[in-house]
Structure formats: C-alpha cells, structure tokens
N, C-alpha and C positions, 0 to 999 in steps of 0.2 A: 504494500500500500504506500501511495505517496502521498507526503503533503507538501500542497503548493504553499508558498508565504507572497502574500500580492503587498508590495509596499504603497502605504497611504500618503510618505510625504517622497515628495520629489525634487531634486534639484533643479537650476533653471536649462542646463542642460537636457536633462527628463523631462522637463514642462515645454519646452519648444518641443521636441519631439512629441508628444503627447497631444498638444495641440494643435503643431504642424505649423504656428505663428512664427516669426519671429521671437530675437529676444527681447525688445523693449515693446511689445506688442504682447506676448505672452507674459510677460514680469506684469502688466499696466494691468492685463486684464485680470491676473489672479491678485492681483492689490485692492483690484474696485470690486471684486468677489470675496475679498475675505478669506483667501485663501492663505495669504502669506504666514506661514510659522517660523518666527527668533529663536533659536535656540544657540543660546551662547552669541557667538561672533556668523555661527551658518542662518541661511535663510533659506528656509526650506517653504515648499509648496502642497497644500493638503488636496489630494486628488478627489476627495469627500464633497468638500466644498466646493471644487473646478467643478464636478460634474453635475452639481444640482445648479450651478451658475449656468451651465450650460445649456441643460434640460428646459431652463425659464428660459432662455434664450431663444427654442423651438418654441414653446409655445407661446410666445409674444409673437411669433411669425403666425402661428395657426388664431391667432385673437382677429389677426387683420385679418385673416381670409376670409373671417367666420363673419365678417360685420359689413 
C-alpha cells in the first residue's frame, strides 16, 4: 500500500507552475487570495486557499452568463 503526501504550501517557484502565471502575476494573485504563508524569513503559498480563490473565480464567470 502506498501513501501519497500532496503538499499544501508551495513555493513561488511551485505556485507559477501551479498556476501557469507568471511570477509577479502568480505572487499578486495569491496575496489578494490570502494565500501567502511567513514562516520565519520563507514565504510560502497555501494551495487550500489558491484553489477556493480560484473556484470563485469560475463562478463569477458563470454569474454573468446566468444574468
């Protein structure tokens, strides 16, 4: 049996890739999402918070479709 570990904080490195942004484009959006986690001197990125940031994201597109 295996078990997987899926990491929740990412670096900005891992958050470009993740999001496929840019780095000051991916850093801007997980700042105005709340996602940004200090720990010590690192600045790490909560993929918890990116994806429900995201998720509102679609459906403020599906609000205008619907109206």
């Amino acid at each position: 049996m295996e078990n997987t570990i899926y990491k929740r904080l990412v670096n900005v490195t891992e958050l470009r890739a993740y999001t496929g942004l840019g780095k000051n484009k991916a850093v801007e959006f997980a700042k105005s999402s709340g996602a940004e986690v200090r720990i010590g001197r690192r600045v790490l990125f909560d993929l918890t918070k990116l994806n429900k940031a995201i998720d509102e994201l679609g459906n403020k597109g599906q609000e205008k479709n619907d109206a």
